[in-house]
SEVEXFI-283266 format. One record per residue (C-alpha): residue number from 1; residue in three letters; chain; y, x, z. Coordinates in steps of 0.02 Angstrom, whole numbers. Example, Ala and Ser with C-alpha at 12.3 -4.5 7.8 and 13.67 -1.06 7.14 Angstrom:
// SEVEXFI-283266
   n res chain  north   east     up
   1 Ala     A   -225    615    390
   2 Ser     A    -53    684    357
// end
This chain:
// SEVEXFI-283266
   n res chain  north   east     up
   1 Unk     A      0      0      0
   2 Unk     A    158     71    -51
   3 Unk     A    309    105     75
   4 Unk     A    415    -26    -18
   5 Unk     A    300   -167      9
   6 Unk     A    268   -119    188
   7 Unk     A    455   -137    230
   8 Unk     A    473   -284    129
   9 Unk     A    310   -363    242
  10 Unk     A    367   -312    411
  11 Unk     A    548   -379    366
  12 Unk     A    477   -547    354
  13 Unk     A    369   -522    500
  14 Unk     A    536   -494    584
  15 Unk     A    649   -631    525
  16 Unk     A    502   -758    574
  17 Unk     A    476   -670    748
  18 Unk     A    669   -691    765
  19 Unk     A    656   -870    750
  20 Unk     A    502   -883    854
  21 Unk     A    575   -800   1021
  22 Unk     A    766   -840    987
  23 Unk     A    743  -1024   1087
  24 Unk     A    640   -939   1253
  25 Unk     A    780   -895   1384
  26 Unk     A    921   -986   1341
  27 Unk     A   1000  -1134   1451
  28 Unk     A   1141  -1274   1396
  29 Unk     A   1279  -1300   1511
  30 Unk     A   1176  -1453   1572
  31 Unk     A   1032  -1332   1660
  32 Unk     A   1203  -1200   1737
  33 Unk     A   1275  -1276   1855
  34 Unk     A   1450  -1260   1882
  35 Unk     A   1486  -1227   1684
  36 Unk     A   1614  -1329   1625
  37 Unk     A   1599  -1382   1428
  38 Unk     A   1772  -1325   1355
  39 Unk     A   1860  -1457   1221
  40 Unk     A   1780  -1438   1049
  41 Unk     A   1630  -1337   1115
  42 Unk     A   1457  -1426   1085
  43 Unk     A   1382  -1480   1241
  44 Unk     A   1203  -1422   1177
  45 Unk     A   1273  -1250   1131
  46 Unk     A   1173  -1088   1253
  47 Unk     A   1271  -1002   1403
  48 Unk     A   1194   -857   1389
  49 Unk     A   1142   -811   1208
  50 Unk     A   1085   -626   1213
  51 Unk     A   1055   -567   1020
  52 Unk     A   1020   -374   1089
  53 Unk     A    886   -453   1204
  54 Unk     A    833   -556   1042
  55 Unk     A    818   -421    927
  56 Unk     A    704   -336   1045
  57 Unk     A    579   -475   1077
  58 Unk     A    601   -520    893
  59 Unk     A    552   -294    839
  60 Unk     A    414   -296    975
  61 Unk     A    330   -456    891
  62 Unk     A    351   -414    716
  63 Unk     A    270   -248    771
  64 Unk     A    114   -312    830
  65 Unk     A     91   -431    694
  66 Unk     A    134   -304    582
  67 Unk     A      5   -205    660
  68 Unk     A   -122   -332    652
  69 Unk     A    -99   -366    476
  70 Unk     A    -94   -178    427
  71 Unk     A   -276   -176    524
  72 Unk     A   -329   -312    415
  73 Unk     A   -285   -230    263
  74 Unk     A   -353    -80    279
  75 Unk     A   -522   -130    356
  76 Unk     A   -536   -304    269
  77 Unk     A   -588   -429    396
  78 Unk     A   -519   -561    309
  79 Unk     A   -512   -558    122
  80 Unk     A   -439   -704      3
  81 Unk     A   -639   -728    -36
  82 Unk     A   -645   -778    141
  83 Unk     A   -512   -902    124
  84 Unk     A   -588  -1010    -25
  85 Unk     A   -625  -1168     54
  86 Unk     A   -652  -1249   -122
  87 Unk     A   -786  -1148   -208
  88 Unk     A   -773  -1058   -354
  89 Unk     A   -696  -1158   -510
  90 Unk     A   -803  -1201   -636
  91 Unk     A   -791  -1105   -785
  92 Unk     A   -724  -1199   -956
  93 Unk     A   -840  -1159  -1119
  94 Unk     A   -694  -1146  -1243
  95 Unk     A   -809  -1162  -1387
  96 Unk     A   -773   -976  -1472
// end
Protein backbone atom coordinates (compact mmCIF):
# COMPACT_ATOMS: atom_id res chain seq x y z
CA UNK A 1 0.00 0.00 0.00
CA UNK A 2 1.41 3.16 -1.02
CA UNK A 3 2.10 6.18 1.49
CA UNK A 4 -0.52 8.29 -0.37
CA UNK A 5 -3.34 6.01 0.18
CA UNK A 6 -2.39 5.36 3.77
CA UNK A 7 -2.73 9.10 4.60
CA UNK A 8 -5.69 9.46 2.58
CA UNK A 9 -7.26 6.20 4.84
CA UNK A 10 -6.24 7.34 8.23
CA UNK A 11 -7.58 10.96 7.33
CA UNK A 12 -10.94 9.54 7.07
CA UNK A 13 -10.44 7.38 10.01
CA UNK A 14 -9.88 10.72 11.67
CA UNK A 15 -12.63 12.98 10.49
CA UNK A 16 -15.16 10.03 11.48
CA UNK A 17 -13.41 9.53 14.96
CA UNK A 18 -13.82 13.38 15.31
CA UNK A 19 -17.40 13.13 15.00
CA UNK A 20 -17.67 10.03 17.09
CA UNK A 21 -16.01 11.50 20.42
CA UNK A 22 -16.81 15.32 19.75
CA UNK A 23 -20.48 14.86 21.74
CA UNK A 24 -18.78 12.80 25.06
CA UNK A 25 -17.90 15.60 27.67
CA UNK A 26 -19.72 18.41 26.81
CA UNK A 27 -22.68 20.00 29.03
CA UNK A 28 -25.49 22.81 27.92
CA UNK A 29 -26.01 25.57 30.22
CA UNK A 30 -29.07 23.51 31.45
CA UNK A 31 -26.63 20.64 33.20
CA UNK A 32 -24.00 24.06 34.75
CA UNK A 33 -25.53 25.50 37.09
CA UNK A 34 -25.20 28.99 37.64
CA UNK A 35 -24.55 29.72 33.69
CA UNK A 36 -26.58 32.29 32.51
CA UNK A 37 -27.63 31.99 28.56
CA UNK A 38 -26.50 35.44 27.10
CA UNK A 39 -29.14 37.20 24.41
CA UNK A 40 -28.76 35.60 20.98
CA UNK A 41 -26.74 32.60 22.29
CA UNK A 42 -28.52 29.13 21.69
CA UNK A 43 -29.61 27.64 24.82
CA UNK A 44 -28.44 24.05 23.54
CA UNK A 45 -25.01 25.45 22.61
CA UNK A 46 -21.77 23.45 25.05
CA UNK A 47 -20.05 25.43 28.07
CA UNK A 48 -17.15 23.89 27.78
CA UNK A 49 -16.23 22.85 24.15
CA UNK A 50 -12.51 21.69 24.26
CA UNK A 51 -11.34 21.09 20.39
CA UNK A 52 -7.49 20.40 21.78
CA UNK A 53 -9.06 17.72 24.08
CA UNK A 54 -11.13 16.67 20.85
CA UNK A 55 -8.42 16.37 18.55
CA UNK A 56 -6.72 14.09 20.90
CA UNK A 57 -9.49 11.59 21.53
CA UNK A 58 -10.40 12.02 17.87
CA UNK A 59 -5.88 11.04 16.79
CA UNK A 60 -5.92 8.27 19.49
CA UNK A 61 -9.12 6.60 17.82
CA UNK A 62 -8.28 7.02 14.32
CA UNK A 63 -4.96 5.39 15.42
CA UNK A 64 -6.24 2.28 16.60
CA UNK A 65 -8.61 1.82 13.88
CA UNK A 66 -6.08 2.68 11.65
CA UNK A 67 -4.10 0.10 13.20
CA UNK A 68 -6.63 -2.43 13.05
CA UNK A 69 -7.33 -1.98 9.51
CA UNK A 70 -3.55 -1.88 8.53
CA UNK A 71 -3.53 -5.53 10.49
CA UNK A 72 -6.25 -6.59 8.30
CA UNK A 73 -4.60 -5.70 5.27
CA UNK A 74 -1.61 -7.06 5.58
CA UNK A 75 -2.59 -10.43 7.12
CA UNK A 76 -6.08 -10.71 5.38
CA UNK A 77 -8.58 -11.76 7.92
CA UNK A 78 -11.23 -10.37 6.18
CA UNK A 79 -11.17 -10.25 2.44
CA UNK A 80 -14.07 -8.79 0.06
CA UNK A 81 -14.56 -12.78 -0.73
CA UNK A 82 -15.56 -12.90 2.83
CA UNK A 83 -18.04 -10.23 2.49
CA UNK A 84 -20.19 -11.77 -0.50
CA UNK A 85 -23.37 -12.49 1.08
CA UNK A 86 -24.97 -13.04 -2.45
CA UNK A 87 -22.96 -15.72 -4.15
CA UNK A 88 -21.16 -15.45 -7.09
CA UNK A 89 -23.17 -13.91 -10.21
CA UNK A 90 -24.02 -16.06 -12.72
CA UNK A 91 -22.11 -15.82 -15.69
CA UNK A 92 -23.97 -14.48 -19.11
CA UNK A 93 -23.19 -16.80 -22.38
CA UNK A 94 -22.93 -13.88 -24.86
CA UNK A 95 -23.23 -16.19 -27.75
CA UNK A 96 -19.52 -15.46 -29.44
Amino acid sequence: MRWTSMLAIYSLFWVLSAFLVMPFGLKTPDEVEGHVVEKGHATSAPVNFQPKRIALRATILAVVLFGLYYANYVNEWITPQDLNFFGTPPVKDLGY
